[in-house]
N, C-alpha and C positions, 0 to 999 in steps of 0.2 A: 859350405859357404857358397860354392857355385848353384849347388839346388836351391840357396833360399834367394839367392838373385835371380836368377832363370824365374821361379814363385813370386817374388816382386812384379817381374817386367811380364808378367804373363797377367794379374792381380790389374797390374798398371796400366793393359792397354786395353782391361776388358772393362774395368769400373773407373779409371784415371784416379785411383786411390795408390798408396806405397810411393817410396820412394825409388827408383833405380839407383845404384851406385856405382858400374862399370861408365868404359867413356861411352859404349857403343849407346848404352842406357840414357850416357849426358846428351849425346844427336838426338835420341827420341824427345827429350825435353825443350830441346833448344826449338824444335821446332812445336811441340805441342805442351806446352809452358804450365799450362793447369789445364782443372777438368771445364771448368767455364770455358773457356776458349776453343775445347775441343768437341762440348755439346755446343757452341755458336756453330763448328763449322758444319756439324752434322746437320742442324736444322739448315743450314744455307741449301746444304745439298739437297735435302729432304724438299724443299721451295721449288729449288731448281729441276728435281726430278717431277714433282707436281705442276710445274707449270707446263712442263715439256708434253705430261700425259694429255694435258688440257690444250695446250694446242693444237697435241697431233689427233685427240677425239672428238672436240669439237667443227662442227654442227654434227652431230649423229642423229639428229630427228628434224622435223620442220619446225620453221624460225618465228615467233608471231610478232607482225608489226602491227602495233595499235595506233590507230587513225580515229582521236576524238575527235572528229566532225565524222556529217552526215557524208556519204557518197554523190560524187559530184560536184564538191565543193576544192580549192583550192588545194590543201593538204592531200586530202582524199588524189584526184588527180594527180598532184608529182608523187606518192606513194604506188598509185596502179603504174605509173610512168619509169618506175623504175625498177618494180617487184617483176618481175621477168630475167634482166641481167644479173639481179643480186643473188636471185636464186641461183641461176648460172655459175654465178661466182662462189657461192657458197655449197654448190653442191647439193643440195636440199631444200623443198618449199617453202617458199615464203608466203605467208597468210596472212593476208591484211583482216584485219580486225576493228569495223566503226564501234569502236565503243563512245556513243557521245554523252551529251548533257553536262549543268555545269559548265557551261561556258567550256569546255574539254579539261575541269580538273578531275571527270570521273575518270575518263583516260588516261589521265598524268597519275592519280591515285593507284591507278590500277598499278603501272608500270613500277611507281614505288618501290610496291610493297609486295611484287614477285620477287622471286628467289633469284636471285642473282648470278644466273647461270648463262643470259646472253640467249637464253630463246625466248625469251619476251621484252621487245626493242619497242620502242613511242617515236613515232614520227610526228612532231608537233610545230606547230608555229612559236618560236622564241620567244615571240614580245609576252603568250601569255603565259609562259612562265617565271619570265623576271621583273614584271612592267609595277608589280604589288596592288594592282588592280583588287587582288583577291584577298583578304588579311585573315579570312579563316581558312585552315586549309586542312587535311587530315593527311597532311604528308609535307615534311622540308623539303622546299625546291632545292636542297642541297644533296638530297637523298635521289637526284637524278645528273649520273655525267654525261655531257655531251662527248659526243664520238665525231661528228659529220654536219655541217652547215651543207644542202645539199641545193640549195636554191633561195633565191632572193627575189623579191615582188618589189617593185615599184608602184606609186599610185599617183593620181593625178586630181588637181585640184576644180573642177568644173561645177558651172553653174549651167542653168536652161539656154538655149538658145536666143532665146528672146529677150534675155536680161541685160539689163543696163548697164551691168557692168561688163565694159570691154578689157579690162586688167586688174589683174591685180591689185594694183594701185587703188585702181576706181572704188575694188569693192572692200579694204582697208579703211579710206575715205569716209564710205560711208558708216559702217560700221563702227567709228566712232566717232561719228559726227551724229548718230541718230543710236543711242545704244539700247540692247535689246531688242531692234526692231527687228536683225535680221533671225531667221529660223536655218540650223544646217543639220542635215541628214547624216547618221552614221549606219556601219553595217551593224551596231549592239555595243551595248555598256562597256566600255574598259578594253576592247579591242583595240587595233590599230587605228583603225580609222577615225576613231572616235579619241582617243590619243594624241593622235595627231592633228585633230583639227582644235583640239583647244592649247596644242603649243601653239597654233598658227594663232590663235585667242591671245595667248599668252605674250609674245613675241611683236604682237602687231598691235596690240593695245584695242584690238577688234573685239566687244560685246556681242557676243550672240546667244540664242538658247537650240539646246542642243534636245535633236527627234530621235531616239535610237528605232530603228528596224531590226526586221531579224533577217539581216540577210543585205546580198546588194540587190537582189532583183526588185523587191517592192521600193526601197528605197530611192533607186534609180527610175520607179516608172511616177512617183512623187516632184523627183527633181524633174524630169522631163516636163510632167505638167505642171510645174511652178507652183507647188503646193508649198515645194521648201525653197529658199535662195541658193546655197550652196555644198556639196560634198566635198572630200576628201573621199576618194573611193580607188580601188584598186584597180590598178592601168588596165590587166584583163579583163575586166570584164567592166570599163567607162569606153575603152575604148574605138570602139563599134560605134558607141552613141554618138561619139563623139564626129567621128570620120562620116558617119551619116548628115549629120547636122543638126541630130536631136541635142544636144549638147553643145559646151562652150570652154574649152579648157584655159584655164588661164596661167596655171602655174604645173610645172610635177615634181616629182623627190625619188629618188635623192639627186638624180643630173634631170637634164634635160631627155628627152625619147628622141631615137632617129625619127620614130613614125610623125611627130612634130617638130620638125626642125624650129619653129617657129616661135613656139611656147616657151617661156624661162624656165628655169626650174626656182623651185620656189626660194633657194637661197640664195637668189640674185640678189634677191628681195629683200628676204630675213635672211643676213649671212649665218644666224646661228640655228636656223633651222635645219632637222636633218632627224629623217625617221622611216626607217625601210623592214619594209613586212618580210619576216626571216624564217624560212623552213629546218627541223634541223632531226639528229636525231640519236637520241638519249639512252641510257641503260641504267638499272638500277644500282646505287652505290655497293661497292663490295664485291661488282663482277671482275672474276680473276683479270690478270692484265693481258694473259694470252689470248681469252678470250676477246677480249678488248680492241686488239689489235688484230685479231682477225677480220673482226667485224670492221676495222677500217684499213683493213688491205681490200675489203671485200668493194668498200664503197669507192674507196681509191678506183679501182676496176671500174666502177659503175661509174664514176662519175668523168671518167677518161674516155667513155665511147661517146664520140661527135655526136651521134644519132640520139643519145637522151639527154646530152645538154640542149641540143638542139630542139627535142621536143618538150623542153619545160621549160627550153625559152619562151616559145610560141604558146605554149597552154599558159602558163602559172608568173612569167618575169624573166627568171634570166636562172641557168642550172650552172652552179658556182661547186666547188669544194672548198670548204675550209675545215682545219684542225688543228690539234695540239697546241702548242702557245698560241698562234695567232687568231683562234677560236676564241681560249680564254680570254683575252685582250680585247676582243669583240665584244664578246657578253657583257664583260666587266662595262666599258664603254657605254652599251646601248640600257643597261641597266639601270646605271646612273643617270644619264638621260633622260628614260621615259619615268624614274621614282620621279626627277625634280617635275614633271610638270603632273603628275598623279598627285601630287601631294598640294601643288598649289590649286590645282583644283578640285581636291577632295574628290577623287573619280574612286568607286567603290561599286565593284561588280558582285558584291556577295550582301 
């Protein structure tokens, strides 16, 4: 009798098959009840021990950050501006990688549909992945999670120097009082800029027709010579013009600038105006959670040293951190946003 118990509880704790029948046999039950129960707790462990591997090996090789835009541009710059300390933090190179074109869905593309291992990271501009500018896409923008809100752009609303409109106000006014007549500059189809200036359409009851460029620099040397009436362009790089005198700011977003005290910001104006160019940065869906979290202890770190908030305030707007819920809640927010005035002006980048 005692060998076919001992044979039970031996049976019992290698397949969770037999029954025990001593008390010592009822303790092993009480605490591991069935076999279901006792494979949940093995896989828990088997998780637990898997994640631990993967946070204590990861970064074992270098990291690549994809930068869809060109070099030199916005992105491109808070990316070089902070690829030094991350690597620092991460222990291992960081390689920035322009993959453009596509307005940067070949970049967002790319990042997709790598292997979800956390060495291929997308540094992009927020608005164009959730603004639906895009309606074909060869990738769900669901299929990328944000990790890092790592900087934020402001832009400001300016006309030539020599225009007749001296505020806001003035150039509302006319705008619908003469509709169509005026022309506004943006930096390209379904971007921010261009976004944003037909909320201020939208909002102000202002008809205009809309010039995309590729880019701020031609577009800004248009508005200087009053080829167009007015931009929505990004505070880095109007802002020169402005302080020179080639330009005329009348409004900015999302507050006012210290560098103009003077200027409103535009939702003095329109109180439900509100649209700010977002840097952020993404991993493919499915990347384990250790790895995840590495990668934002990492930027945590980066984004903690004065010295690169400080320099992507002065290059790119202002060098911010956000994450976790109150990312989410951003996204969500600024999504809904920029869909309702995409959609009432049928703005289609593809």
């Amino acid at each position: 009798m005692a060998c076919a118990r001992a044979h039970a509880l031996k049976r019992f704790r290698q397949t969770g098959t037999g029954v025990p029948t001593t008390q010592g046999d009822d303790m092993i039950r009480k605490f591991f009840p069935s076999p279901a129960w006792a494979r949940a707790i093995a896989l828990s462990a088997l998780a637990m021990v898997a994640g631990t591997g993967w946070a204590q090996s990861y970064p074992s090789k270098a990291v690549t950050l994809v930068v869809p835009s060109l070099a030199g541009g916005a992105v491109d710059v808070a990316a070089r501006t902070i690829q030094p300390r991350l690597a620092q933090e991460l222990g291992v190179p960081v390689v920035i990688d322009n993959r453009t074109g596509a307005g940067g869905q070949i970049g967002n593309t790319f990042v997709a549909k790598a292997s979800p291992d956390g060495y291929t990271v997308l540094m992009n501009a927020g608005s164009t992945l959730f603004s639906g500018v895009y309606r074909k896409l060869d990738y769900n923008p669901g299929d990328l999670i944000p990790v890092a809100m790592v900087a934020t752009a402001g832009f400001l609303l300016v006309v030539p120097a020599d225009s007749p409109f001296k505020t806001m106000q003035d150039l509302i006014a006319y705008g619908k009082a003469h509709p169509d007549k005026l022309n506004y500059a943006s930096t390209g189809t379904g971007n921010s800029s261009h976004v944003g200036s037909e909320m201020f359409k939208m909002l102000s009851g202002v008809q205009a027709n809309h010039v995309p460029y590729r880019g701020s620099s031609p577009a800004l040397v248009d508005l200087v010579a009053g080829r167009v009436d007015f931009m929505l362009d990004n505070k880095a790089s109007s802002l020169e013009h402005v302080k020179a005198g080639r330009l005329r700011a009348l409004g900015s977003t999302p507050r006012r600038v210290p560098e103009l005290p003077d200027v409103p910001a535009i939702s003095e104006v329109l109180p439900d105006f509100h649209i700010e160019g977002w840097m952020g940065i993404f991993l493919p869906k499915g990347t384990p959670p250790a790895v995840v979290e590495r990668l934002s202890a990492a930027f945590r770190a980066t984004q903690s040293d004065p010295a690169i908030t400080s320099r992507l305030s002065g290059q790119v707007g202002q060098g911010v951190l956000m994450q976790g819920e109150e990312l989410r809640r951003f996204i969500a927010q600024d999504q809904q946003r920029l869909r309702r005035v995409v959609e009432h002006a049928n703005i289609r980048a593809d």
